[in-house]
C-alpha positions in Angstrom: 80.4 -121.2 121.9 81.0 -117.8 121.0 85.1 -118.5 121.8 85.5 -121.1 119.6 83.6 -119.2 116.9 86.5 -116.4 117.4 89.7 -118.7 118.2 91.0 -118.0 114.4 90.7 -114.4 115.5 92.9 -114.8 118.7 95.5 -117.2 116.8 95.8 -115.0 114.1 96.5 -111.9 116.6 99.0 -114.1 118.7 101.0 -115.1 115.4 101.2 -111.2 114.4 102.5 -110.1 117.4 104.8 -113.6 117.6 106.3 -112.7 114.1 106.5 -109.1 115.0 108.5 -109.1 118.5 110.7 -112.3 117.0 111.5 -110.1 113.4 112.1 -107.0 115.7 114.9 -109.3 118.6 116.7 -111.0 114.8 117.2 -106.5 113.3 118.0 -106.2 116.9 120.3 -108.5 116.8 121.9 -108.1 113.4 122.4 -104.3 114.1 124.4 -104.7 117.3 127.0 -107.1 115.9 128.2 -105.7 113.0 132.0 -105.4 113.3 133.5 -101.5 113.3 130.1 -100.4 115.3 130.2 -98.3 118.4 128.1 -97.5 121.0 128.2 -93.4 120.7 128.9 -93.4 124.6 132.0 -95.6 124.1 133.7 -92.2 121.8 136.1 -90.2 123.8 136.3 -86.8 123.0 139.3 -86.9 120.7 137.0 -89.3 118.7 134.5 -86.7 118.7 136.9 -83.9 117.8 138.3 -85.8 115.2 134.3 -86.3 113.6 134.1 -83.2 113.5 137.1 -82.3 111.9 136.7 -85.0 109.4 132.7 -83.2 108.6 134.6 -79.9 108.2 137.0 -80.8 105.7 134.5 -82.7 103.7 132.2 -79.4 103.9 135.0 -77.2 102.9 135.6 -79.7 100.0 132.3 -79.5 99.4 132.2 -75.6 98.6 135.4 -75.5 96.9 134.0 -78.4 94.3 130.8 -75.8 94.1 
């Protein structure tokens, strides 16, 4: 008796974490398709060399608008 008395507790827990893991697989999803994105792995180190060029040069321009 005491189950059935708590069902709408269980059902409401199961549709939280439902809504919860299916919400979290959709961001998931829409994060790792987006066109120009790149696994940091994937960067070679030119890549990386040219990042940090690029983050210098903007710094520098940075100070000299300042």
């Amino acid at each position: 008796m005491n189950f059935f008395q708590n069902t709408g507790w269980f059902v409401g827990i199961f549709a939280f974490v439902a809504l919860f893991t299916g919400s979290s697989m959709l961001v998931a999803n829409d994060l790792s398709d987006q066109p120009g994105a790149i696994q940091f792995s994937d960067l070679t180190d030119s890549d990386i060399d040219m990042i940090i060029a690029v983050k210098d040069e903007m710094q520098a321009a940075k100070i000299q608008a300042n």
